[in-house]
N, C-alpha and C positions, 0 to 999 in steps of 0.2 A: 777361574779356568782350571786351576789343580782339581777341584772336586770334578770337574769333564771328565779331565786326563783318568782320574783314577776309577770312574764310573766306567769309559770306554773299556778297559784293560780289565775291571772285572769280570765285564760282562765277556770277554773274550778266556778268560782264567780255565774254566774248564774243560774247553777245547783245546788250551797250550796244555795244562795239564796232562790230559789225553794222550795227549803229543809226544810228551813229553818220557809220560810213560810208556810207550807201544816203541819206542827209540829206545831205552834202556832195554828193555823186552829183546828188539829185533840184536842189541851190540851183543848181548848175552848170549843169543842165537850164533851170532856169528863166532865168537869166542868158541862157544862149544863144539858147533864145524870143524873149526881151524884146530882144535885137541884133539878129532875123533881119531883114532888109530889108521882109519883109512878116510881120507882125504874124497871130499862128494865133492868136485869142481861147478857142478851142474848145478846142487843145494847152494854151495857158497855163493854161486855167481848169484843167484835169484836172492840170497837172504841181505848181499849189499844190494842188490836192486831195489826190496823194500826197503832197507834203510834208506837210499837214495829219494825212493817215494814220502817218506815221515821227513825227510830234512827240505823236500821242497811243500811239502803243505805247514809246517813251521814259518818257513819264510815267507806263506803268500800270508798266514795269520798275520803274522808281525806286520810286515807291508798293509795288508786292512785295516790293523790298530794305527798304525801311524798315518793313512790315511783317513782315518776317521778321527783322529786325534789333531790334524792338524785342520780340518776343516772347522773346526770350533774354536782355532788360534785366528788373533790378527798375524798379518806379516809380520808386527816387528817378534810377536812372541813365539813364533814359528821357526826365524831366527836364531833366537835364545834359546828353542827347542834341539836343533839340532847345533848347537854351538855346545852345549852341554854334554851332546853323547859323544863329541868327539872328542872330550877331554876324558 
């Protein structure tokens, strides 16, 4: 089942990655707003909005990984799956 697990989350890698990137991209954005001399409330607002946008397509990947990760577990290992993340 580990070979599943790690196949699933490959195959998902370069879209977190993506992600992952365009989120470092968009905090930098926003960092540099928040130092300009004059303050764009209009820019700032829209530049958390895209952030807000990258942190909910992050969370629905991860929800599809683990939803596709656990359809390849029995119960009890499903269990064991999430009894591990919560430690």
């Amino acid at each position: 089942q580990r070979q599943q697990i790690r196949e699933k989350m490959r195959e998902l890698a370069p879209q977190m990655q993506a992600l992952v990137k365009a989120s470092r991209e968009q905090r930098q954005a926003i960092e540099q707003l928040m130092q300009a001399p004059q303050l764009d409330t209009g820019q700032l607002q829209a530049a958390f909005a895209g952030q807000r946008e990258i942190q909910v397509k992050m969370q629905d990947l991860r929800q599809q990984m683990l939803i596709g990760i656990a359809g390849t577990l029995t119960p009890e290992q499903r269990v064991q799956l999430f009894q591990g993340k919560a430690r």
